[in-house]
C-alpha positions in Angstrom: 60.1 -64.6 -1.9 61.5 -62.5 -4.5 65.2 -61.3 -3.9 65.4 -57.2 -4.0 68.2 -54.9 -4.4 69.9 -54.3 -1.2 71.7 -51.4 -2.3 68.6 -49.1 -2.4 66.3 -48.6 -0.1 63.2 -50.3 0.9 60.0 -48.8 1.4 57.4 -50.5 3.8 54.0 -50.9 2.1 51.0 -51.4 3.9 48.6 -54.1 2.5 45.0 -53.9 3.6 42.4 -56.9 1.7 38.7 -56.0 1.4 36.7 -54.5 -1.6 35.7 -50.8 -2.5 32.1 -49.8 -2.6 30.7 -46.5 -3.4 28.0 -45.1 -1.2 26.5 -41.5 -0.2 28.7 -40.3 -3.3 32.1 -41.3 -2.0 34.4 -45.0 -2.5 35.0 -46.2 1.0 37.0 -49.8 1.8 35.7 -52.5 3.7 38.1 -54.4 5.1 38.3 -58.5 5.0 38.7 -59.4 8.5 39.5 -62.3 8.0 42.4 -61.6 5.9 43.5 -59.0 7.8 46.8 -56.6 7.1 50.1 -57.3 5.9 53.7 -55.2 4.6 55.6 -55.7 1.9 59.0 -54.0 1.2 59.3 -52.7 -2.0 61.1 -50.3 -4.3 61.6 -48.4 -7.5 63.1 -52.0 -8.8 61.0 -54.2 -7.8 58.0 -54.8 -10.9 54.5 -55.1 -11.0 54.5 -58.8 -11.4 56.8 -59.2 -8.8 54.7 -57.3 -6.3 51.7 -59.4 -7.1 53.4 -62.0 -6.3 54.5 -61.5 -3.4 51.1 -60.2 -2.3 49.7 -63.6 -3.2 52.3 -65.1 -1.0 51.7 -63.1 2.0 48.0 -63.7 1.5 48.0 -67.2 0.7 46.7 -66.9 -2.8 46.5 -69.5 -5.3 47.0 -68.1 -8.6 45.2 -70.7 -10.7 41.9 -69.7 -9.0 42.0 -66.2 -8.3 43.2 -63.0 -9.5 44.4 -60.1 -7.3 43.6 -56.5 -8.0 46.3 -53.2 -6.3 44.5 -49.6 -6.2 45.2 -46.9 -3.5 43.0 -43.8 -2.4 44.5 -40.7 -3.6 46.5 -38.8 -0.7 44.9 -36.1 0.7 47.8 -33.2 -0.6 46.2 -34.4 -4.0 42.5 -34.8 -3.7 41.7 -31.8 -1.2 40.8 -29.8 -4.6 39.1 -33.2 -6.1 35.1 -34.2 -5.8 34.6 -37.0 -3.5 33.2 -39.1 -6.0 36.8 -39.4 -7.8 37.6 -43.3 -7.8 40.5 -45.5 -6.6 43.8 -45.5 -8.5 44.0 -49.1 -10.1 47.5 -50.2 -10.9 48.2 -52.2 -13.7 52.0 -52.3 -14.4 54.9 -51.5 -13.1 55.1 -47.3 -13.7 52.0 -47.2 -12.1 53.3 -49.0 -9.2 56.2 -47.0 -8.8 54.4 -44.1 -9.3 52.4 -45.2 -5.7 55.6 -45.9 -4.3 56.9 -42.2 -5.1 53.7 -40.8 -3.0 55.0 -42.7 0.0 57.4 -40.0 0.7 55.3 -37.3 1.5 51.9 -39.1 2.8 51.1 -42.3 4.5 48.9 -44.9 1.3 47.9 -47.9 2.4 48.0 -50.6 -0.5 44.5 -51.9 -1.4 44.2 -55.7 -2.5 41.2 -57.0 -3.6 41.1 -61.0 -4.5 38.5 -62.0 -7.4 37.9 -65.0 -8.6 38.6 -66.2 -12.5 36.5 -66.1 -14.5 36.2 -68.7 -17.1 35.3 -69.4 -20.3 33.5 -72.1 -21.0 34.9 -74.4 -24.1 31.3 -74.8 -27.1 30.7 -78.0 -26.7 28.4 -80.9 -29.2 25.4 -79.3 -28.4 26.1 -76.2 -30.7 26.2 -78.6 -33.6 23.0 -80.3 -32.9 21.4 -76.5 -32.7 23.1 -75.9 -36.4 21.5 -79.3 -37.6 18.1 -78.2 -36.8 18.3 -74.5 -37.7 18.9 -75.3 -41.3 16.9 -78.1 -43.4 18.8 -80.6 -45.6 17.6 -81.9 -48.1 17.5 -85.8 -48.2 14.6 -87.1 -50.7 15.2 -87.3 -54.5 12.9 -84.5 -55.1 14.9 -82.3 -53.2 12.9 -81.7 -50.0 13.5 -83.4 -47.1 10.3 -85.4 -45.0 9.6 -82.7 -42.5 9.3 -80.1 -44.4 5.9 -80.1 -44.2 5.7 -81.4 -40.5 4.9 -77.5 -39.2 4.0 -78.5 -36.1 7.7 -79.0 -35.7 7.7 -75.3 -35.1 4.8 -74.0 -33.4 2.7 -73.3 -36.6 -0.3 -75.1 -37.2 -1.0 -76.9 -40.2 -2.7 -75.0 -43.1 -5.4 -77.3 -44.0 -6.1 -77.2 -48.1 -9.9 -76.5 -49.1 -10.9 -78.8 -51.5 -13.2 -77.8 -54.3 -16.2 -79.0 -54.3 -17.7 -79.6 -57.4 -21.6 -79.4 -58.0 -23.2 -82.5 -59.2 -24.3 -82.9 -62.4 -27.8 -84.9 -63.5 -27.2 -88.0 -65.3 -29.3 -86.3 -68.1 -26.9 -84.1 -68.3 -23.8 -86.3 -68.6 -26.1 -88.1 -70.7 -26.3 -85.5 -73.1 -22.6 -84.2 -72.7 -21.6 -87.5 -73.8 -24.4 -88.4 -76.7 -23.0 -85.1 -78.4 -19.4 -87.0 -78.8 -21.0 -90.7 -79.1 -21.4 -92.2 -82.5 -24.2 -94.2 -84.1 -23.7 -97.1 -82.4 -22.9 -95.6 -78.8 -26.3 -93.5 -79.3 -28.5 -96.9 -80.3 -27.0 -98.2 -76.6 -27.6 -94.9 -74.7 -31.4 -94.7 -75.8 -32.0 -98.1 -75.3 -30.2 -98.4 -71.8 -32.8 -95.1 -71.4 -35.9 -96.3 -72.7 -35.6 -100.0 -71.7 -35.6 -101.1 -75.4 -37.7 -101.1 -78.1 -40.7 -103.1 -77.5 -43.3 -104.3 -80.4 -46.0 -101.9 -79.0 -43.6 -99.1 -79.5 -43.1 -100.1 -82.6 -46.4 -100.2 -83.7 -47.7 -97.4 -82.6 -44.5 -95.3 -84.8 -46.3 -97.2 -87.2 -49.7 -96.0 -87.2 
């Protein structure tokens, strides 16, 4: 337990654990049970940290799990001109806290706790990297594009299939002719005869008459 200054005097702070909700358009407190109520002496030198701690004593809070949160209701001599929607007063240091303290001599505040759990963050792990290695391609064949680069299928996106050009076929006549055009004397005598079988004596004869 903290030691406090016994030359000034203490003042005897209610604690009440639960959790605030706001409902019908006003903050109401449920109250844990469980945990119950507890009172802490306190005054104008004793800090914010120090308070919380002894809160988490009384409570039986471990610190390493769980975080504790003060807030009071505004007094009634201060809120009779405010809405009811106006929220909780959350304290956060120590001015704030002796500030709650000061409204203890003219009203009766009850100190709210409310005990949350930590929340952590978890540290990026391997699998971030892995993520990195496939959102960008590296290039790892000599010309400069790597073997799934054309692997779409990797992605969701079907393959673009190429149309070919077909080409219309020619008659051998044709080729024939294409070819006897750049053929020379001796490439001709080979094309006619592999056309017209050869020159035969009857053929010849007949150019003869």
């Amino acid at each position: 337990m903290v030691s406090q200054n016994k030359g000034l005097e203490m003042d005897q702070v209610i604690l009440v654990c639960g959790k605030w909700i706001f409902e019908n358009n006003k903050w109401s407190f449920i109250i844990d049970t469980n945990r119950g109520c507890r009172v802490l002496e306190a005054n104008r030198e004793t800090s914010y940290s120090q308070c919380i701690r002894m809160v988490m004593e009384d409570y039986g809070i471990e610190n390493r799990g769980c975080d504790v949160v003060l807030s009071y209701k505004i007094s009634k001599m201060l809120s009779q001109n405010l809405p009811d929607d106006t929220p909780p007063v959350i304290i956060t240091n120590s001015r704030q806290f002796h500030s709650f303290l000061g409204q203890l001599k003219s009203d009766t505040i009850r100190l709210c706790v409310e005990v949350k759990k930590k929340v952590t963050i978890e540290a990026v792990g391997d699998d971030d990297d892995d993520d990195e290695e496939t959102r960008f391609d590296y290039c790892d064949d000599s010309d400069g594009t790597d073997s799934d680069d054309e692997n779409y299928s990797l992605y969701g996106i079907p393959p673009v299939v190429e149309e070919k050009q077909i080409l219309p076929l020619k008659k051998k006549s044709s080729e024939r002719s294409a070819r006897a055009r750049q053929a020379t004397h001796d490439i001709l005598g080979v094309l006619y005869k592999d056309f017209v079988g050869g020159i035969w004596p009857q053929s010849i004869a007949n150019a003869c008459c």
